[in-house]
Backbone bond lengths (Angstrom), bond angles and torsions (degrees), N, CA, C in turn:
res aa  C-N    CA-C-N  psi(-1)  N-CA   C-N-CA  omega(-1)  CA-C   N-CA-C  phi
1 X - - - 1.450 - - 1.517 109.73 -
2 X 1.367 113.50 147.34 1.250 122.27 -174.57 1.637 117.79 -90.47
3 X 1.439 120.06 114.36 1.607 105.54 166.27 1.635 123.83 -30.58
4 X 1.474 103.91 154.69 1.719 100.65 -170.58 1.732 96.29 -62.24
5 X 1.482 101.28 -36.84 1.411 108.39 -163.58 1.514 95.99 -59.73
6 X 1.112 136.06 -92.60 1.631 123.59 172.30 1.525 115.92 -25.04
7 X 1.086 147.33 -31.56 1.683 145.26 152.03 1.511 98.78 -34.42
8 X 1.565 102.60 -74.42 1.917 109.31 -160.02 1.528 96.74 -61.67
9 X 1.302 128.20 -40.71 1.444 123.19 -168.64 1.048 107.00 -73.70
10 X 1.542 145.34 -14.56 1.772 139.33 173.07 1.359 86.12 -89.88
11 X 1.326 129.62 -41.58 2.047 110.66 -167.68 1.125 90.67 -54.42
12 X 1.683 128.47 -44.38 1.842 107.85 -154.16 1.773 99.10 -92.70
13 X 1.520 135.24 6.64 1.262 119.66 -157.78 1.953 88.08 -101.24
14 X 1.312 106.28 -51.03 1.441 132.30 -146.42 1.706 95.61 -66.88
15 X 0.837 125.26 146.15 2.174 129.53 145.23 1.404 107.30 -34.93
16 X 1.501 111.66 153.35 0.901 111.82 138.28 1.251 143.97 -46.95
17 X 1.343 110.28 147.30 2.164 110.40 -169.63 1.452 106.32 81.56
18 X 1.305 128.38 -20.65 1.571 114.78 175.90 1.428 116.54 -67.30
19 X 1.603 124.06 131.89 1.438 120.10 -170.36 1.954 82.18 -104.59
20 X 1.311 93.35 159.55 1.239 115.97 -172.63 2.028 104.56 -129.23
21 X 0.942 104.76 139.17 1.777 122.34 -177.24 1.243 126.41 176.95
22 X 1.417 126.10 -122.72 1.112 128.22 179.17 1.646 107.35 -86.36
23 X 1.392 88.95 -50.12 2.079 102.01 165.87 1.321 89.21 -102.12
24 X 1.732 98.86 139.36 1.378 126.42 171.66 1.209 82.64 -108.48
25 X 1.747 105.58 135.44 1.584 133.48 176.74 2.014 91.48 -119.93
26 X 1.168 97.02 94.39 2.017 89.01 169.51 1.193 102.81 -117.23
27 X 1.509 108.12 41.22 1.902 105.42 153.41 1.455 128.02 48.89
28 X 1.296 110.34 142.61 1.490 105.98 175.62 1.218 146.80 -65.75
29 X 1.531 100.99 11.06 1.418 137.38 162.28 1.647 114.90 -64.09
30 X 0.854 117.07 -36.36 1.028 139.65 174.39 1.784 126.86 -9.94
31 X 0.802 141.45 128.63 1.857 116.00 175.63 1.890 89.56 -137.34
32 X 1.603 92.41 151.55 1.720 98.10 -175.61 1.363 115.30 -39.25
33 X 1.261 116.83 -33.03 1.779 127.96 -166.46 1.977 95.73 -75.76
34 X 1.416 122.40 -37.47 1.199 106.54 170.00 1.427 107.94 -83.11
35 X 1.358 147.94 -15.42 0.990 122.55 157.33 1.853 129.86 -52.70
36 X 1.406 102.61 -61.22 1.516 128.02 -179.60 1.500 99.67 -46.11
37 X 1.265 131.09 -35.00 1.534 128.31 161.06 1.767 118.21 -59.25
38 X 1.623 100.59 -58.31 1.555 94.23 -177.03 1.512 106.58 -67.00
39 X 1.143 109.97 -29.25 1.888 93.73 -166.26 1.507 97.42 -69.45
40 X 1.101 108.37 -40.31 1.788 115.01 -169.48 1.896 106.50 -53.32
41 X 1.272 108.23 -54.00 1.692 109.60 164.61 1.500 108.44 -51.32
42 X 1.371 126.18 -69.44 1.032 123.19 -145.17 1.689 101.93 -75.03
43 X 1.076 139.55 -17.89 1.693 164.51 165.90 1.198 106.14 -48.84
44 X 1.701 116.28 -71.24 1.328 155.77 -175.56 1.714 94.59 -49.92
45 X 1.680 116.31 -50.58 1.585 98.29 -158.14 1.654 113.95 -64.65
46 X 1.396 104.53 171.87 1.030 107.02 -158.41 1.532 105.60 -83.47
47 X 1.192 104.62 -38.50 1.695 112.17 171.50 1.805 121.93 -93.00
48 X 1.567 104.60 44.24 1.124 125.82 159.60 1.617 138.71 -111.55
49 X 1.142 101.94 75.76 1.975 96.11 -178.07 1.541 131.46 -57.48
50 X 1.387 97.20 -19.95 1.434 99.03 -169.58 1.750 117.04 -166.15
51 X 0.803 150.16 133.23 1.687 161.06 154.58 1.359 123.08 -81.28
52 X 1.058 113.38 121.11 1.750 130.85 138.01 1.015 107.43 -54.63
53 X 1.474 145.81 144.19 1.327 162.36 155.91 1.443 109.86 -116.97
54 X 0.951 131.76 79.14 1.492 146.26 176.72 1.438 130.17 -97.44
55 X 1.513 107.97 45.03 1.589 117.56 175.09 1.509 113.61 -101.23
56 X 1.309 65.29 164.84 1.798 102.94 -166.31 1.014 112.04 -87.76
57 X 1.781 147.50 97.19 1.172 137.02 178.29 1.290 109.18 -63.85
58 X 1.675 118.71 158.94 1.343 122.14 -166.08 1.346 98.23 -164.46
59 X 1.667 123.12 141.25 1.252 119.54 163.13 1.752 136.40 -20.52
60 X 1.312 110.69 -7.42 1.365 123.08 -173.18 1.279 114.38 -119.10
61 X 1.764 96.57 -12.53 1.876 88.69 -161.29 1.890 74.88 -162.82
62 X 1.719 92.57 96.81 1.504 103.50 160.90 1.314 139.40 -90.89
63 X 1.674 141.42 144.29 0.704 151.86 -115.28 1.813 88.83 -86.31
64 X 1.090 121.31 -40.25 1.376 121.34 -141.55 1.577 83.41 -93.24
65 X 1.422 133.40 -21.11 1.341 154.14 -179.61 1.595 103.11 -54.03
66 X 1.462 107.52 -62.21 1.789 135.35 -156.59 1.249 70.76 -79.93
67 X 2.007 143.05 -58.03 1.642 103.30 -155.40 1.814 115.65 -92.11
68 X 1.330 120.12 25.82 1.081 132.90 172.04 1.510 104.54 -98.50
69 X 1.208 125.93 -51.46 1.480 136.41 153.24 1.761 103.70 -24.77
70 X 1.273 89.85 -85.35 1.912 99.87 -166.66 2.070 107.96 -46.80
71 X 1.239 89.83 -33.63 1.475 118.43 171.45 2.002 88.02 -51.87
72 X 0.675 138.24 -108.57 1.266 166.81 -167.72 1.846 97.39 -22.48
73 X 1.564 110.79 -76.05 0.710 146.89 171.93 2.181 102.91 -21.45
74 X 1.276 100.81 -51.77 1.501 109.18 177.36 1.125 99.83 -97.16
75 X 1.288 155.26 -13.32 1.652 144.16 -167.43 1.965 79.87 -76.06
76 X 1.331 121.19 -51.85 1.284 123.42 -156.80 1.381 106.63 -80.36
77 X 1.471 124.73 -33.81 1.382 102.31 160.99 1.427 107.89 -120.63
78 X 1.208 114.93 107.44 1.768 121.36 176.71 1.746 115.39 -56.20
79 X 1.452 97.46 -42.67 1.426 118.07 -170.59 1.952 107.91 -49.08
80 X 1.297 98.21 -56.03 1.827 106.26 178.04 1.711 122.07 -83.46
81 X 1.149 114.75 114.32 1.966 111.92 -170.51 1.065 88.57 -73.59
82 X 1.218 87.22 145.29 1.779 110.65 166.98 1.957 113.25 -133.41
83 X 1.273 86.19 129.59 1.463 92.44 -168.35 2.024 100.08 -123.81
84 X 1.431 96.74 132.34 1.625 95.97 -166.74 1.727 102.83 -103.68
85 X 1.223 119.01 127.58 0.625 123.12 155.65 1.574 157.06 -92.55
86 X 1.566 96.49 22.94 1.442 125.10 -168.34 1.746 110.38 -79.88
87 X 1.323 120.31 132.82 1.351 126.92 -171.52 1.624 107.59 -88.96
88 X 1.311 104.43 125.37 1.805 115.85 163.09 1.662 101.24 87.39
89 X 1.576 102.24 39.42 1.758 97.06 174.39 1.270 109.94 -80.04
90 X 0.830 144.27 125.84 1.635 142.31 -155.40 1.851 104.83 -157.30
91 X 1.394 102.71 77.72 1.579 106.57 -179.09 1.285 109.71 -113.57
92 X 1.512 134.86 159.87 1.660 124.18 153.43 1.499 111.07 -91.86
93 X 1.186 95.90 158.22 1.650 128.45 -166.81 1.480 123.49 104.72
94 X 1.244 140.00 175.89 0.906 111.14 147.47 1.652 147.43 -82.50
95 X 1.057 133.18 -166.48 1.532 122.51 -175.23 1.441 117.51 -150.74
96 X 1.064 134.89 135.24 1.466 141.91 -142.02 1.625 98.71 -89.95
97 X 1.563 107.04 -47.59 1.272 87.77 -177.01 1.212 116.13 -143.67
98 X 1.745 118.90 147.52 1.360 132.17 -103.03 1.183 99.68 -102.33
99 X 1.875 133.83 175.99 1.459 105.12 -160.49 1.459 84.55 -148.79
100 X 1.546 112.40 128.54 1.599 116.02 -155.19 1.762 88.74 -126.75
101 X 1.456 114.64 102.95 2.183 81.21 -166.14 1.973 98.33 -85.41
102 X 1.112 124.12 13.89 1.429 120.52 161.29 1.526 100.23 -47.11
103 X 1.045 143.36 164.48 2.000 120.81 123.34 0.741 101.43 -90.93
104 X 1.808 144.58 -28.54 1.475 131.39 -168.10 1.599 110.25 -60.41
105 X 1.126 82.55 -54.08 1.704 102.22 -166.93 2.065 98.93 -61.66
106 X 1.526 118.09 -32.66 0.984 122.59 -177.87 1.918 119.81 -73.36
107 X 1.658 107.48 -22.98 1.502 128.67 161.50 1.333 99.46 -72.38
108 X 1.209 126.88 -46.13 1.813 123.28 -168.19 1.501 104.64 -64.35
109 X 1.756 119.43 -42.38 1.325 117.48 174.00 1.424 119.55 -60.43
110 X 1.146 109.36 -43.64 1.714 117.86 -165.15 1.782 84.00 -70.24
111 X 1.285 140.13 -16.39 1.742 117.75 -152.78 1.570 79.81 -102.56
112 X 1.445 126.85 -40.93 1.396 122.21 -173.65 1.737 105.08 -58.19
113 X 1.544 89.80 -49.91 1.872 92.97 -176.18 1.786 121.57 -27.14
114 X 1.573 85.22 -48.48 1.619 120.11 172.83 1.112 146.16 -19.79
115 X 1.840 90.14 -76.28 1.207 137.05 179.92 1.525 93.94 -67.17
116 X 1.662 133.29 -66.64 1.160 97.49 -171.05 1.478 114.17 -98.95
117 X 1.185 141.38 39.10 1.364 138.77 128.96 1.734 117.11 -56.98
118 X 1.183 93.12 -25.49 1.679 94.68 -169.53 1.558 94.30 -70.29
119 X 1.982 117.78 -56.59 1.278 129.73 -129.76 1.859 78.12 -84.93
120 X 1.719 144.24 -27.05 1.000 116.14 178.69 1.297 104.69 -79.13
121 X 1.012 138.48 -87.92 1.323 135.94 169.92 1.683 118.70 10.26
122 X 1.591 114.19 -29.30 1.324 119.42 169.30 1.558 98.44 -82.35
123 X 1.104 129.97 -59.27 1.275 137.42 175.64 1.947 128.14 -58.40
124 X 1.250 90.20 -10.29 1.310 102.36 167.41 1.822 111.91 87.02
125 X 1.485 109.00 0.40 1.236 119.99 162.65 1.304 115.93 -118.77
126 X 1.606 107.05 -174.25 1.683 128.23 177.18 1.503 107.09 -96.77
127 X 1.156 110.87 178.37 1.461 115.69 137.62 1.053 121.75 -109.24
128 X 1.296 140.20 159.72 1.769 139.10 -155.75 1.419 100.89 -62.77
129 X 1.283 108.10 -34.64 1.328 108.08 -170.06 1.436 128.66 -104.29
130 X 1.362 110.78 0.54 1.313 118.78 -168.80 1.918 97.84 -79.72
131 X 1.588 97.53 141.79 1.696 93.37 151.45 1.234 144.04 -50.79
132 X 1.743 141.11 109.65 0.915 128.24 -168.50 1.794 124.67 -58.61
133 X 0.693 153.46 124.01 1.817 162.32 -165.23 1.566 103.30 -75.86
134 X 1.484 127.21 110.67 1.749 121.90 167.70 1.278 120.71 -31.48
């Protein structure tokens, strides 16, 4: 669940017609600058570990665009994974975060991601690969 404060901050970031909840729907109205706002709230909250990114590329808002975004989006908060689930991202360089176009299969990664952040952290380590936690 989302803080109210992240609620009121997607009503004022998003277009009109975007419903806001557990899934943020900000419509195909959409332009990168209203994305880079909602992800940034919804990233930012405090009772957020992790994101689905599940957009829709569109003549206005290209794919390779959204994974420079999501790209961005996690450089600034390390603390919350973000896993994209957008189909046909196809950029050069590399990219921080990883692009699963299932979402199911992309929720199953982020819960494994999880799971062993949790199990070092019980143990008093990481795994090489896990994200470090603030």
């Amino acid at each position: 669940d989302l803080s109210q404060h992240a609620d009121r901050r997607l009503s004022t970031v998003l277009p009109p017609g975007a419903s806001v909840g557990p899934a943020v729907d900000a419509t195909s109205a959409a332009t990168i600058d209203h994305l880079r706002k909602a992800l940034m709230a919804v990233a930012e909250d405090p009772g957020v570990d992790a994101v689905v990114a599940q957009i829709t590329a569109l003549p206005h808002l290209q794919a390779c665009e959204i994974g420079h975004l999501l790209d961005e989006v996690a450089q600034v908060n390390p603390s919350t994974s973000i896993v994209s689930a957008v189909q046909d991202t196809v950029c050069t360089g590399p990219q921080r975060v990883p692009t699963i176009p299932d979402p199911e299969r992309a929720v199953a990664a982020l819960a494994h991601a999880l799971e062993v952040r949790v199990a070092g952290c019980r143990r008093g380590t990481t795994h090489p690969r896990a994200v470090p936690r603030r």
